[in-house]
N, C-alpha and C positions, 0 to 999 in steps of 0.2 A: 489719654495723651499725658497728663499730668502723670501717672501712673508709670510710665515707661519718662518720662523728664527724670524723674528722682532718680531710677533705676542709671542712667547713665551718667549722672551727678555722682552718686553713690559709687559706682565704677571708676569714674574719673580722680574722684579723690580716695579710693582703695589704694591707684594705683603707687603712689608714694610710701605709703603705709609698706605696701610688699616691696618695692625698691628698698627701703633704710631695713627688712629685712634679711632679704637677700645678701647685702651691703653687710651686714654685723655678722650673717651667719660662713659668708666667705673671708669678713676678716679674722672670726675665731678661728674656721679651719687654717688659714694664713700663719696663725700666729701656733698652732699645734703643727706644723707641718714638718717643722722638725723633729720632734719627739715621736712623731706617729713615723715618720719614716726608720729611725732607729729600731722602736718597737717592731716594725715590719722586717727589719734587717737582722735584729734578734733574733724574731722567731724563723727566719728562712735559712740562719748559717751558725747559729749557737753549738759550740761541739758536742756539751754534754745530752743537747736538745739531740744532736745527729745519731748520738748512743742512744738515747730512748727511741728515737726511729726503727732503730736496728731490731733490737728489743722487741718491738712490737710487729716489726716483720717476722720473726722467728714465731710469736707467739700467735699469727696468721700461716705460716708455713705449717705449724704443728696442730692447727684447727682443720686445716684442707688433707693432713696425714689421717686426720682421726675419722673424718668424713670418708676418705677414700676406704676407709674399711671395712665398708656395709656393701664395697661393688667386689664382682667376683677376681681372682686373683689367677693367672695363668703364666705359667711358669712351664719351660723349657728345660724334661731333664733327659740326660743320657749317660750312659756306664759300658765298659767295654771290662770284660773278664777271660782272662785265659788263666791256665797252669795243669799242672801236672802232679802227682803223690797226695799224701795225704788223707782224708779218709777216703772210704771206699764201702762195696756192698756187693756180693756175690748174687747174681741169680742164676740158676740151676735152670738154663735154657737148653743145655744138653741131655742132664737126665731124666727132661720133661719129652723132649720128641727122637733120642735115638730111638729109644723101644718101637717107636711107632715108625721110626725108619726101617728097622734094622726086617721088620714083619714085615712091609712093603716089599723090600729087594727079595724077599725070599717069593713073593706072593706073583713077581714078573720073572724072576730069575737073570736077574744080573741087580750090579751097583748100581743104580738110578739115583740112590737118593743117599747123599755121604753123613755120615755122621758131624755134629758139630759139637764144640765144647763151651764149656761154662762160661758165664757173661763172667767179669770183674770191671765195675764201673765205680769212676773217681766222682765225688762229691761236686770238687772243683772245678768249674767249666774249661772250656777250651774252646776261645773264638766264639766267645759269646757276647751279642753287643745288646743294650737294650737302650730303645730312643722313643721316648714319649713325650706328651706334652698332657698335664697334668690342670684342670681347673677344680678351683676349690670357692665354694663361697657358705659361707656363716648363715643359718637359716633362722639358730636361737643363739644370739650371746648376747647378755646384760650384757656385758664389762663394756664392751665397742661402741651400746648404747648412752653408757654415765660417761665415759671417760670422750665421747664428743660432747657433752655436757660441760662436763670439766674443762677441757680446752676450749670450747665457748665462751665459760667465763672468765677463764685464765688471759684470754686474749681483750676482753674487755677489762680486765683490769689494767692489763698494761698500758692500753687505751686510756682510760682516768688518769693513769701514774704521767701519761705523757702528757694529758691537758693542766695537771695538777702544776708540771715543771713547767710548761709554757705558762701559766698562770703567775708563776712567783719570778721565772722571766721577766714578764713585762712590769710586774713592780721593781726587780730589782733595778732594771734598765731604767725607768724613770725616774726612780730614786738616785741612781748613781748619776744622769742630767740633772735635776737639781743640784745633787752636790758640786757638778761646774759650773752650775750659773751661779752659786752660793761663791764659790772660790773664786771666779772673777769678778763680780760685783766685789768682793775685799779686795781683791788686788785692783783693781778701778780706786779703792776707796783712799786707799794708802798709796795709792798714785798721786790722787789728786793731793791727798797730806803732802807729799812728798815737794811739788809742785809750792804748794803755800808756803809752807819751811825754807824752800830754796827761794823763795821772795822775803821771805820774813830774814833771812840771813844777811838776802843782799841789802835790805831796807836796814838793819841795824848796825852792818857795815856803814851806810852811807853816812848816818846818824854819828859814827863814832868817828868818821874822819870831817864830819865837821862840828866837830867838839859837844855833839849834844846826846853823847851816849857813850855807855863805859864796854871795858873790853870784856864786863861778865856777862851782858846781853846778849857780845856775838858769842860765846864761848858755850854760854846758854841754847842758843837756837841753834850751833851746830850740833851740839850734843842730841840737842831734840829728834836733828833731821839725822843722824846716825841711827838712832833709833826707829825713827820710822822707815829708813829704810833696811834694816836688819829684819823688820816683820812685813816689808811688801817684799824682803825674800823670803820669808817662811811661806805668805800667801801667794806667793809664785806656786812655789813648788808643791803645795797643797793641791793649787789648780792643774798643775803637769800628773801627779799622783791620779787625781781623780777623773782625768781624759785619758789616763791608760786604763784608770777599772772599766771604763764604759766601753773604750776599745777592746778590754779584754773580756768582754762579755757576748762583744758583736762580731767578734773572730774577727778584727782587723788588725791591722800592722798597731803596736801600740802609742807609736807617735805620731797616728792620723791627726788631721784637724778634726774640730767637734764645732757643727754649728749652734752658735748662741745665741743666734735670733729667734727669742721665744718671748711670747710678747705673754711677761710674768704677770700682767695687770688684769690683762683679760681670764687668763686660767684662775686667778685666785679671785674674780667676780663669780666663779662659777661654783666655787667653794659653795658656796650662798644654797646652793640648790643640791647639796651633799644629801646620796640618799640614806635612811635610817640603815640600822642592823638587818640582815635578812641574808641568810645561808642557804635559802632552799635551792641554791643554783650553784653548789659546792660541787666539784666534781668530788671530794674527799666525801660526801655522803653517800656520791651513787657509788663510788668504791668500797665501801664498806658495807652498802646492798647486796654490790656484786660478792663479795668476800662469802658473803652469809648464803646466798646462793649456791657458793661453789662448794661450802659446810655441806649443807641440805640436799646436794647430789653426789657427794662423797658418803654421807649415810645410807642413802638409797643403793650407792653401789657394793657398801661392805652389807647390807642388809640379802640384796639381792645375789649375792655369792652363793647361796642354797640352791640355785635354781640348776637347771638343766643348761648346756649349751649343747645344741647342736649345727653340724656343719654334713657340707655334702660334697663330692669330688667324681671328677671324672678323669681318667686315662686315653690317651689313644694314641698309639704307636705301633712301633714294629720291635720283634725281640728275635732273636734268631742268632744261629753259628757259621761263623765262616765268611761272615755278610753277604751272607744270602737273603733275597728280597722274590717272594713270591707270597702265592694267595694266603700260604699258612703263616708267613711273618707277622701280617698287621693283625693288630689287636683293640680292644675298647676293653675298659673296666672301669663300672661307676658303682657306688660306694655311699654308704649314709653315717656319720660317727656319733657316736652322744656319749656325753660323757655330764653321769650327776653324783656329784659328791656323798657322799652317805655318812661318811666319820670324818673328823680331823681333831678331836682332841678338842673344841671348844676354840678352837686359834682366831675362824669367821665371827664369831660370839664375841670374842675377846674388842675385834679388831670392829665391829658395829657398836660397840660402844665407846670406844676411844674416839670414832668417828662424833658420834653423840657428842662425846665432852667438847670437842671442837667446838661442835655448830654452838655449846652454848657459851663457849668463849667468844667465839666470832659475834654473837647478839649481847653479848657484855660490855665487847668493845669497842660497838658502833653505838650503843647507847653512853657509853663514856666519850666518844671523842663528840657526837652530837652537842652534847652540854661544852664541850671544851672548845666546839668552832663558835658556838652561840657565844660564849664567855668572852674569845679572841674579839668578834663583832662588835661586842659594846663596848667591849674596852676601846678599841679604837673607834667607835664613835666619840667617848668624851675626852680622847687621847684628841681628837681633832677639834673638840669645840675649845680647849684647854689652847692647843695651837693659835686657835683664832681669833681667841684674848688676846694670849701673849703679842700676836703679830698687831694687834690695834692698840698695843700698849707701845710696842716698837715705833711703830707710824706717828704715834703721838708724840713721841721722845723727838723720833729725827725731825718732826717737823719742827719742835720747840728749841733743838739743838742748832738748826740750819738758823731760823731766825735768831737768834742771841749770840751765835757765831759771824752771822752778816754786822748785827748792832756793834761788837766790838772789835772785829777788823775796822770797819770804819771810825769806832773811836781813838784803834793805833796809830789807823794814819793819821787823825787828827791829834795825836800826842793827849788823848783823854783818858783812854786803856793804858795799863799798862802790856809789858811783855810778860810779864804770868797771867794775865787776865788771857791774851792774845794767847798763847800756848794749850792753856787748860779749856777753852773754846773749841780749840783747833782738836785737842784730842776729845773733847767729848762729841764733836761733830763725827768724827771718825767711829769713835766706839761706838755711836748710834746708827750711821747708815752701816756697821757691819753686824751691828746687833739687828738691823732692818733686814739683812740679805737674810742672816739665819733666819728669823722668824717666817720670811717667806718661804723659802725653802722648805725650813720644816711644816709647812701648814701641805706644801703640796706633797711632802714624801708623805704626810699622814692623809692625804686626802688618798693617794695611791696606795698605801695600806688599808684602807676603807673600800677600796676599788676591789681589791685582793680580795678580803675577809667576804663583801657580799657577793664576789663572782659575777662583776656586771660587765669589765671588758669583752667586748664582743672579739671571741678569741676564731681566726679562720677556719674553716674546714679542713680537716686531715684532705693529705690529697692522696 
């Protein structure tokens, strides 16, 4: 009894625990829902992404060409010949059976049996048609054997090349979102500058028409608020600049709207749990497998070029003159070929070693880019722990900036601050929350170069 009491106690208070998880794990997704959508939208209508499609359908059409070469091949031929002159060839059908005519008639006593003259026949037919249907199928060839090899692997490379591009897709897409949340947060920031300035104007206006402030204060604060607003139009346009690259990535109209509700607090808590360097899930490694593969049967095939092919065929039709069609037309004719090389001059020799040097290029420089994906990995591992200094050195600034900006606006209006004290607040609050936006920014564009480098986006299935 006791034993099953805790069990439902235990249950009972689980159940809060998986509530507040469920609760965090649907508000991450919430707050990713924008960016995940994009990425999804990337990878379904990218153009240069729709040319690798293509690409890779060709190099599946020319895998199923190479396959079909091992089944038998039947083909449909016919020829129709007529003429007249040309060469020729005498048979002496006369002076083979008069003599034996000519003793007959004497032997009955009369002409029974007339004499005939000599053949002369044309080379050239006349009304000759010949209609067959001809199968052929391949019994020994290497070549059919490597080169579906070949296009095997040919068509899995372009397969890596397409995951490779949809891979640096989805970082460039998320990099190029950052770069608008970066550009709106400045233009929010110099908004709000902008805002304080155009109070600060009207405050020392007030101050000067009643006698308790000079005309260089206001002359001071408009100049100020000219200037901030000449850079909340640079950071306008920055922001419109960088909602056309992300549209022009996602194949839409370039002045679509870009949703900015992306909850920046929670993606960069997630930093936290950034995973180390680790390549083994590069599709540029299994490319470079598959590369050395397609070396290694490109050898076997210029090595195997000595050998024998042979192949087999069959006939069966009708041949005849005049189109004439009876028992003696139809025909069959089946047939075995081999054909084996014996000389060439050293050309197959030549050409299995050039194959050779390949395959040992192709294993040179998959051990070279190996070291150079591993090299990219670390760097952007300390490329992001560098980030996420920087960004906690940022946070430290803006918070220290917001409080010492609050202290001395309140001491303006109490006439304690001066208006340079007021101004150089006002712009170091500014230059901090936009040195804030960068910082976060950059922590997430390196945290998705980190993403890239270890190949951990779970990229969908070709379909």
């Amino acid at each position: 009894m006791f034993s099953e009491r805790m069990r439902k106690i235990r249950k009972r208070s689980a159940r809060p625990t998986m509530l507040a998880v469920l609760m965090l794990a649907t508000a991450a997704a919430s707050a990713q829902a924008p960016l995940d959508g994009y990425v999804r939208l990337g990878l379904d209508s990218n153009l240069v992404l729709c040319e690798k499609h293509i690409a890779l359908n060709r190099a599946l059409a020319d895998l199923k060409q190479a396959k079909a070469l091992f089944l038998p091949a039947v083909n449909l031929n016919a020829s129709y010949l007529s003429g007249e002159g040309g060469r020729y060839f005498d048979f002496p059908v006369g002076e083979l059976v008069n003599p034996v005519y000519r003793t007959l008639n004497q032997l009955i006593g009369h002409n029974a049996f007339p004499e005939v003259e000599n053949v002369q026949a044309y080379l050239n037919p006349n009304n000759y048609y010949d209609v067959h249907l001809r199968t052929t199928l391949p019994l020994l060839n290497t070549d059919i054997i490597h080169n579906r090899q070949l296009q095997q692997h040919a068509a899995e490379l372009k397969e890596h090349e397409l995951d490779i591009y949809r891979r640096e897709l989805v970082k460039d897409i998320k990099t190029a979102y950052f770069n608008v949340l970066m550009a709106g947060q400045a233009v929010r920031s110099y908004a709000s500058a902008v805002q304080l300035l155009e109070r600060n104007v009207q405050a020392t206006r007030s101050l000067q028409r009643h006698g308790a402030g000079v005309s260089a204060q206001v002359l001071r604060a408009q100049a100020e608020l000219q200037q901030v607003n000449a850079q909340l139009a640079e950071a306008r346009d920055r922001h419109a600049n960088a909602r056309r690259w992300i549209n022009f990535l996602l194949n839409r109209d370039l002045d679509a709207p870009v949703d900015e509700g992306f909850d920046m607090a929670a993606a960069l808590a997630d930093t936290a749990q950034a995973a180390a360097a680790d390549i083994s899930r590069r599709e540029e490694l299994q490319a470079l497998r598959t590369a050395v593969d397609l070396r290694e049967a490109q050898v076997k095939m210029a090595r195997d070029r000595k050998l024998p092919t042979l192949g087999a065929f069959l006939d069966l039709g009708y041949q005849g003159q005049d189109w004439t069609v009876d028992p003696y037309s139809d025909f069959y004719l089946v047939g075995v070929q081999l054909d084996l090389p014996l000389f060439g001059g050293g050309r197959e020799r030549q050409k299995a070693k050039q194959a050779t040097l390949d395959l040992e290029q192709a294993r040179a420089e998959q051990r070279n880019a190996t070291q150079q994906l591993l090299l990219g990995a670390r760097q952007a591992d300390g490329v992001l722990a560098t980030a996420q200094a920087v960004l906690r050195s940022a946070q430290a600034r803006q918070t220290s900036a917001a409080s010492y900006f609050n202290l001395v606006e309140k001491g303006f209006a109490e006439g304690v601050n001066t208006q340079l004290e007021y101004l150089d607040a006002r712009n170091q609050l500014t230059a901090a929350e936009v040195q804030l936006a960068v910082a976060q920014s950059t922590v997430l564009q390196r945290l998705a170069d980190l993403e890239r480098q270890n190949a951990t986006y779970p990229l969908p299935a070709l379909p």
